[in-house]
C-alpha positions in Angstrom: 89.6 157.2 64.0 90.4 154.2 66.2 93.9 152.4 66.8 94.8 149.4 64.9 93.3 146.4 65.0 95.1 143.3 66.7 93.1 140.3 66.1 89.8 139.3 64.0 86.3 139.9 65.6 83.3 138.4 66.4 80.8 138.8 64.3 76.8 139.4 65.3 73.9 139.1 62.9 72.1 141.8 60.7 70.0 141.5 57.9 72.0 143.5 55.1 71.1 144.2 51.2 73.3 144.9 48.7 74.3 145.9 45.4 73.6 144.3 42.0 77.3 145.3 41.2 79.3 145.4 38.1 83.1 144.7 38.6 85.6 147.1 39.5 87.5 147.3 35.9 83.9 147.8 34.3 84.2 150.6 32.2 83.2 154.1 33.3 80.8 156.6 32.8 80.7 158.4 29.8 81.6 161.7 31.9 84.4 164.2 32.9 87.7 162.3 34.0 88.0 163.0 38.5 91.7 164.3 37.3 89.8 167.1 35.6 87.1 167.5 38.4 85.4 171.1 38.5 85.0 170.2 42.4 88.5 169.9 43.1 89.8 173.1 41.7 87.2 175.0 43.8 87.6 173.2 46.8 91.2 175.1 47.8 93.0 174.5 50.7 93.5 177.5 52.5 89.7 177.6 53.1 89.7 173.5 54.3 92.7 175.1 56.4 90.0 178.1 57.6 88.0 175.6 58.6 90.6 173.7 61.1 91.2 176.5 62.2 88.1 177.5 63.7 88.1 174.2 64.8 91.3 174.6 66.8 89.9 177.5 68.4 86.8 175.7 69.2 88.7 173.2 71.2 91.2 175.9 73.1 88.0 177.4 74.4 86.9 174.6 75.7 88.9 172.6 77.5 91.5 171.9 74.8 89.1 169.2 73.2 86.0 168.6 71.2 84.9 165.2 72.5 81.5 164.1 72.7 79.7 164.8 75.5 81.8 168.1 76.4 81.4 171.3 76.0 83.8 171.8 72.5 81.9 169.1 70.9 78.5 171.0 70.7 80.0 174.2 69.5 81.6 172.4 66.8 78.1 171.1 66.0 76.6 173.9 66.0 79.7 175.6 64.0 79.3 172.7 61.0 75.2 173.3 61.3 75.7 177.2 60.4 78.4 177.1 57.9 75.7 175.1 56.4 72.9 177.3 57.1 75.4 179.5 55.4 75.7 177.7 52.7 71.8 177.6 51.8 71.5 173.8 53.0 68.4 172.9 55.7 70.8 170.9 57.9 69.3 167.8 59.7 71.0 167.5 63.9 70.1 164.2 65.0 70.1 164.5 68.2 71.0 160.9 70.7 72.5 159.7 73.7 75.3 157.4 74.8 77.3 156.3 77.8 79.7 159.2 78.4 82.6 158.1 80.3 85.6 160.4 82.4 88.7 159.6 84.4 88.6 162.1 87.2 91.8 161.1 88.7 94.6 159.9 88.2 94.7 156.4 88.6 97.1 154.1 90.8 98.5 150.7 90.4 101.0 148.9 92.2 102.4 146.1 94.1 102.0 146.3 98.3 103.4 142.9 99.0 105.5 140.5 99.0 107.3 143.8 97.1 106.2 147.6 96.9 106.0 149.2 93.7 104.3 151.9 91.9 103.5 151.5 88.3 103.1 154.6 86.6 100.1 155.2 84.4 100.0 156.0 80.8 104.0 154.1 80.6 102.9 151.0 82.5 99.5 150.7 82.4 96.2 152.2 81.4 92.4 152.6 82.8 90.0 151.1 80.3 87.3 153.0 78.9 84.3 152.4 81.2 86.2 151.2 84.3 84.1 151.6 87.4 85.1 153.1 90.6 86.9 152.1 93.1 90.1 151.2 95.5 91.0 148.0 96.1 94.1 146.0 97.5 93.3 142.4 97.7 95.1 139.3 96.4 95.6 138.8 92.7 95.0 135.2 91.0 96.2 134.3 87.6 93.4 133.3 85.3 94.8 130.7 82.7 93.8 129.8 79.6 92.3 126.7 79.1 93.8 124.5 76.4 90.1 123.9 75.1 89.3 127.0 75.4 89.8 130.5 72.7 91.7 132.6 75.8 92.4 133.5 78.9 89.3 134.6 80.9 86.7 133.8 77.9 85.0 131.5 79.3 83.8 130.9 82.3 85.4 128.0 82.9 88.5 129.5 83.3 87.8 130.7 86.0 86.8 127.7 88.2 88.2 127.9 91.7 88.9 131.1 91.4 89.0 133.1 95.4 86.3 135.4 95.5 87.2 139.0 96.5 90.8 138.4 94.4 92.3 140.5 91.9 92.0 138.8 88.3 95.3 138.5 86.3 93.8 138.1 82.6 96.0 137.8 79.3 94.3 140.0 76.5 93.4 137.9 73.5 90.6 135.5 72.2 87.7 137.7 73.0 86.4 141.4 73.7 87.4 143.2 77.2 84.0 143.0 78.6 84.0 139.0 78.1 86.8 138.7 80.2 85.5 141.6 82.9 81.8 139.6 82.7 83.3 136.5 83.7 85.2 137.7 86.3 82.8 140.0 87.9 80.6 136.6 88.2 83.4 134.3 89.6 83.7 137.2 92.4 86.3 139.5 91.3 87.0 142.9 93.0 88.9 144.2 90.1 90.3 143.0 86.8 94.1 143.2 85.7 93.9 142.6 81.7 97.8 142.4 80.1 99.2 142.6 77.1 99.9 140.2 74.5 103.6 139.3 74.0 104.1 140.8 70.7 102.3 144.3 71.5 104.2 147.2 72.8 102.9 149.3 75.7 100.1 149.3 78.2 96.4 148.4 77.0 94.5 151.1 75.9 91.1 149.4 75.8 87.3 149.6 76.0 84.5 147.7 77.6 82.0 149.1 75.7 79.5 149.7 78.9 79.6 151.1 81.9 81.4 148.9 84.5 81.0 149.2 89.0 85.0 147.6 89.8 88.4 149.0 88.9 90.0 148.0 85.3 93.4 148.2 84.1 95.6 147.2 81.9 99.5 147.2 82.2 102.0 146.0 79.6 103.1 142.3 79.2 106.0 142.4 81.1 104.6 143.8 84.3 101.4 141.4 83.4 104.0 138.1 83.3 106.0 139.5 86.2 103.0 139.8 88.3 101.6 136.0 87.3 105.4 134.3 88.2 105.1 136.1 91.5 101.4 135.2 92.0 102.4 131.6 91.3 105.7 131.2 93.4 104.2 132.4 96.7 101.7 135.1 95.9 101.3 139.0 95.3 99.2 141.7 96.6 97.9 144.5 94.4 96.3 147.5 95.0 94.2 148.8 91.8 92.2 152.5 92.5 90.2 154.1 89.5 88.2 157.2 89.9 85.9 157.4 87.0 82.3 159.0 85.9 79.9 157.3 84.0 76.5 158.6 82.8 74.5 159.1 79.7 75.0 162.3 78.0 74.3 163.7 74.4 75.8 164.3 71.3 74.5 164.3 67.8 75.1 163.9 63.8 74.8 166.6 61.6 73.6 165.9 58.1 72.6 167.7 54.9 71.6 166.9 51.5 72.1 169.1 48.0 69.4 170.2 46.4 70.0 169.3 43.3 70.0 165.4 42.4 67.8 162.3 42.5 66.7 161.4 46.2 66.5 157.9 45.5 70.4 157.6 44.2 72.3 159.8 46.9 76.3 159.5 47.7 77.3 160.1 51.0 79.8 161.7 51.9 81.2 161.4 55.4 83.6 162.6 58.4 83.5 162.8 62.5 82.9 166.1 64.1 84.2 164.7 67.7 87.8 164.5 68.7 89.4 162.5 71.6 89.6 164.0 75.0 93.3 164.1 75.0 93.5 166.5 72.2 91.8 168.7 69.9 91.6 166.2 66.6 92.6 168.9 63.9 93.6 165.4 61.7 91.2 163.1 63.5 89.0 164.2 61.9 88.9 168.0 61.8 90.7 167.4 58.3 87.7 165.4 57.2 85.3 167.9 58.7 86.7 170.6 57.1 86.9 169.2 53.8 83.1 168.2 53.5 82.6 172.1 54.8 84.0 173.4 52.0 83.3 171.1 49.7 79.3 171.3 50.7 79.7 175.4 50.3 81.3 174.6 46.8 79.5 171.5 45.3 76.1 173.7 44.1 78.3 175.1 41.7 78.5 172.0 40.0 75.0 172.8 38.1 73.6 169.7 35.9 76.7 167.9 36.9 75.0 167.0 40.2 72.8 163.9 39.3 72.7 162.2 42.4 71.8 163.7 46.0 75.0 163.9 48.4 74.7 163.8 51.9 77.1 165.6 53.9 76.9 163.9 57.4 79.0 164.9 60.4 78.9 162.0 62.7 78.8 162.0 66.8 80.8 159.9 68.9 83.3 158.3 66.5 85.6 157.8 69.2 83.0 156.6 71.8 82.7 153.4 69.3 81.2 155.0 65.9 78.1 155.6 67.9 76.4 158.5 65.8 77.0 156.6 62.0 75.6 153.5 63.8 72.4 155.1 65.8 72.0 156.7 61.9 71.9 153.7 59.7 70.0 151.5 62.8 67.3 154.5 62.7 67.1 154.9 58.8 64.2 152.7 57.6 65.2 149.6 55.1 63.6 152.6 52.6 66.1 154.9 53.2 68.7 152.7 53.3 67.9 151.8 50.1 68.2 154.6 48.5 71.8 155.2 49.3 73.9 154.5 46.5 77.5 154.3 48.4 79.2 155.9 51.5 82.6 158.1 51.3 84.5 158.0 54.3 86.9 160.4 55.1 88.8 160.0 58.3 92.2 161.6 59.0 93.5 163.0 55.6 96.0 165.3 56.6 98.9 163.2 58.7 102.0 165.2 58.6 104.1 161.6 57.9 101.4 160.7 55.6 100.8 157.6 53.1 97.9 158.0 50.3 95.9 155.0 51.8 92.9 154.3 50.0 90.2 151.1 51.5 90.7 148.2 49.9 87.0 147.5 48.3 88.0 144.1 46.8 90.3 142.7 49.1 93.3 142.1 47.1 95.7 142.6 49.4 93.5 139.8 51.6 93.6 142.0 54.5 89.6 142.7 55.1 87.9 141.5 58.8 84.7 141.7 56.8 83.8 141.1 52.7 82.7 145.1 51.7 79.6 144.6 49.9 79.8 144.8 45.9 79.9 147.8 44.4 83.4 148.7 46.7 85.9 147.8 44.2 84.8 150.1 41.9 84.8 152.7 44.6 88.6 151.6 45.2 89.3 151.7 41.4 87.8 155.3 40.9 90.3 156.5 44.1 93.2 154.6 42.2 92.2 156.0 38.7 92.4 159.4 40.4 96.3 159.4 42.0 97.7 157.3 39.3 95.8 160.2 36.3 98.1 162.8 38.1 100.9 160.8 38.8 100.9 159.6 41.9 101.0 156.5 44.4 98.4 154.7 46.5 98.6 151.7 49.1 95.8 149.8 50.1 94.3 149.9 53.4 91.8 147.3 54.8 88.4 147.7 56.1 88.8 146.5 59.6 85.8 148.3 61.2 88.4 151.6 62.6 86.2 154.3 61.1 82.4 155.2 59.9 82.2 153.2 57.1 81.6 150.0 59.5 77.7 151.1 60.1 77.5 151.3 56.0 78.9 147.8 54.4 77.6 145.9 57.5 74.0 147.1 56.2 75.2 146.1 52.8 76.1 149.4 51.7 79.3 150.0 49.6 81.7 152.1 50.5 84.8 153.6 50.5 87.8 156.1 51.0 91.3 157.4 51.9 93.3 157.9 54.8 96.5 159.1 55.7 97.5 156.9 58.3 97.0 157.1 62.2 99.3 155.1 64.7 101.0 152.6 62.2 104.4 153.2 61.9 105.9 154.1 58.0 107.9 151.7 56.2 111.4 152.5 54.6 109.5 151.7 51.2 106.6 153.6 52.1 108.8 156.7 52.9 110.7 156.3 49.1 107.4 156.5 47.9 106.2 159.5 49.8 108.9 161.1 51.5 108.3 161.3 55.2 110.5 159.5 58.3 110.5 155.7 57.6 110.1 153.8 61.5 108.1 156.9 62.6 104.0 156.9 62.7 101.9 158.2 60.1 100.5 160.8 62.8 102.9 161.2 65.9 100.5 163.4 67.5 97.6 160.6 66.5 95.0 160.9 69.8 97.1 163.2 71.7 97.6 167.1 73.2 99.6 168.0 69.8 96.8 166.7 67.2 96.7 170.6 66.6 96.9 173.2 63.4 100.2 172.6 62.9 100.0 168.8 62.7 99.3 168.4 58.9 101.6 167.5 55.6 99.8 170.1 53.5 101.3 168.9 50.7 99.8 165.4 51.3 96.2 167.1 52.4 95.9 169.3 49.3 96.2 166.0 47.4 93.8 164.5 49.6 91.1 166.9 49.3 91.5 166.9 45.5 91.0 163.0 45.6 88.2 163.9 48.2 86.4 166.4 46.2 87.3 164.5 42.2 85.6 161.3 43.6 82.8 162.6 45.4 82.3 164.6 42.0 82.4 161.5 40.0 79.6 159.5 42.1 77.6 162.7 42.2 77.4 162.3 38.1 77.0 158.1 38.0 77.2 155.7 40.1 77.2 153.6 37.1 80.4 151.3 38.0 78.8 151.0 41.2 75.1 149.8 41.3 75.7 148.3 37.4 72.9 151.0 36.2 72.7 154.5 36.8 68.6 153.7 36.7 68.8 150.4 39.1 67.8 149.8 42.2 69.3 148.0 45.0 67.9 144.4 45.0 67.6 142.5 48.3 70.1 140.1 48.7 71.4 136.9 51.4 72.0 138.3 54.5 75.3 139.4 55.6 76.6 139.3 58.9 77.5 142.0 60.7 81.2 142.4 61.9 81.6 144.9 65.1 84.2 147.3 64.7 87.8 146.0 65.7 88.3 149.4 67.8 85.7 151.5 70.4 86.3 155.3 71.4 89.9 154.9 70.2 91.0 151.7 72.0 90.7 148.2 71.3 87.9 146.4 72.0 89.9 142.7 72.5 
């Protein structure tokens, strides 16, 4: 999963359908209550925890990661495709490509003149995701916002006059890194200097999305400001060096459908087999992988229960940019995608200072980037009917376009599912609630070294995988409360338009 969102998004066009929907509070299925779900007694912990870790060991073999591209991201492929083999399922690896990017150095940035200082990275400043290569010490030039314009560096415009050959000095905000990199690339600039807002603690950890030929950093806002008062009172020099690789590589999704259950009503069911390169993802998302593991090698057992198909997909290059969920719905034909009843994502459920987050299908906490297609209350209510049937609390979380489900309600899809919380930091209320450290994050070791074993609440993932396993249970019986009719199709409807996700390979996109 990706870091939090920091401003609303652009949105791009895509024909979508959706669903002929009851409303959330529509009454139920005539069925087994998910409190008393079959699936969730056999899906136990200690064998999710099996799971994680081989996962673990996976990653210390290879370079202490899984990321896509590497060499512990196709043994954990091939590790989810056999435990399925295993499991008597045909598994499906859709194999594609994608712009694999690598710092190979460590990167410098600092002030030669009128002063000398080092900035040190990671603390002051980061390299964004698909910086180019390169070492340059040149002047640096503030590029202002215009006050008709949406931000600094968004617009060409705003960059009139600007010395060829300079250093840019951009604000973040208003629009997506590689705006601000395209328009400075094309007024002449030998590298790009992109700072954080005001309100925003830290460097910026960012992406540009594609592959880029000049250096890109981006330090915090008070070396950003600092640098702009001395490049307008007399000037500053700069000197920005980036050693990076960029080139296509290959990853792929796993996916795998029950035998049992109608083809043309399936549930997905989904999680991210890829970690970050700084860690070894046991949370992100080894806790989701492992759950659908053992969930697929227990959900057979369900007999007659199991109505509907469910997919078990194991997406590629989450934290490239949700690459593999996207290259799957863009490649599945309008058929296909008809045929899906809902998506269940299931990204990080194990955080050891964990909340019981579940997506907020009908917006009522008004916190949505983009309107989840009908259908995605109900999915919301039938998380919520869950927790509160054995007692216990939920918050809502928004989509926002951080996870797998983005691909799915952009196509008109609905969807839905929990989270434990990544970055955010836990509130005093939250922490009465749920125990835990109030002021801390949800994951301390989110995208880092420590995301190992060890980091996991299991009291908080057992739950978790019970809600998992109850729900996915539920929509494998009736998707009634969804789709209105357990026997109705999808309908086209007005197109929707796509939102693009508010985060890429873990860092923000604007």
């Amino acid at each position: 999963m990706r870091r939090a969102a920091l401003a609303a998004l652009t949105g791009l066009s895509l024909a979508a359908t959706t669903v002929a929907a009851v409303p959330a509070q529509a009454a139920g299925p005539a069925h087994a209550k998910p409190a008393h779900s079959k699936l969730a007694r056999l899906v136990k912990l200690k064998n999710v925890r099996h799971h994680q870790l081989n996962l673990q060991k996976i990653a210390d073999a290879n370079g202490g990661n899984r990321a896509a591209g590497l060499p512990g991201s196709e043994i954990t492929i091939k590790y989810i495709a056999d435990q399925l083999k295993r499991a008597g399922y045909k598994p499906t690896v859709q194999r594609f490509t994608f712009d694999f990017w690598q710092e190979t150095a460590e990167p410098v940035f600092a002030e030669t003149a009128p002063e000398q200082k080092t900035f040190a990275p990671d603390t002051d400043f980061a390299t964004f995701q698909y910086s180019g290569t390169g070492d340059v010490t040149a002047a640096a030039t503030p590029v202002d916002t215009d006050a008709t314009g949406v931000g600094s560096g968004c617009e060409a415009d705003d960059f009139t006059g600007f010395p060829a050959g300079h250093i840019a000095l951009i604000q973040r905000g208003g629009c997506f890194f590689s705006v601000k990199t395209d328009n400075a690339i094309a007024a002449g600039a030998s590298a790009v200097v992109i700072y954080q807002l005001p309100d925003q603690p830290g460097p910026v950890a960012g992406t540009l999305t594609k592959p880029y030929g000049i250096p890109v950093v981006g330090p915090t806002n008070a070396i950003g400001k600092a640098l702009v008062d001395q490049a307008n009172n007399g000037g500053v020099t700069l000197r920005v060096k980036t050693e990076t690789l960029n080139e296509k590589r290959g990853t792929a999704n796993v996916i795998a459908d029950t035998e049992r259950g109608r083809a043309d009503n399936v549930v997905v069911v989904g999680a991210h087999n890829d970690s970050v390169t700084e860690g070894p993802g046991i949370n992100d998302d080894g806790s989701g992988t492992a759950t659908l593991l053992e969930m697929a090698k227990q959900i057979n057992k369900l007999g007659p229960q199991l109505r509907n198909k469910v997919r078990f997909a194991f997406w590629g290059a989450e934290e490239e940019g949700l690459l593999g969920s996207q290259y799957y719905v863009d490649n599945l034909p309008q058929a296909g995608r008809d045929k899906i009843a809902l998506m269940l994502d299931f990204d990080m459920l194990a955080s050891p200072n964990y909340v019981n987050f579940v997506y907020d299908g009908d917006d009522s906490a008004g916190e949505n980037n983009v309107e989840p297609p009908a259908g995605s209350g109900a999915i919301e209510k039938a998380f919520n009917d869950y927790f509160a049937s054995r007692g216990l609390a939920t918050d809502p979380t928004p989509f926002n376009g951080r996870s797998d489900y983005n691909a799915f309600i952009t196509a008109g899809i609905p969807a839905g599912g929990v989270f434990t919380g990544a970055e955010g930091i836990k509130t005093p209320e939250q922490a009465k609630t749920y125990g835990g450290t109030a002021g801390v994050a949800y994951d301390p070791c989110y995208h880092s070294v420590c995301d190992r074993y060890d980091n996991v609440n299991l009291k908080g993932f057992d739950q978790m995988i019970d809600a998992t396993a109850a729900v996915t249970q539920l929509f494998a019986h009736s998707t009634l409360t969804v789709n209105g009719n357990e026997l109705a199709r999808r309908a086209p409807a007005q197109a929707k338009k796509r939102v693009a996700p508010a985060e890429i390979g873990g860092h923000a996109t604007r």
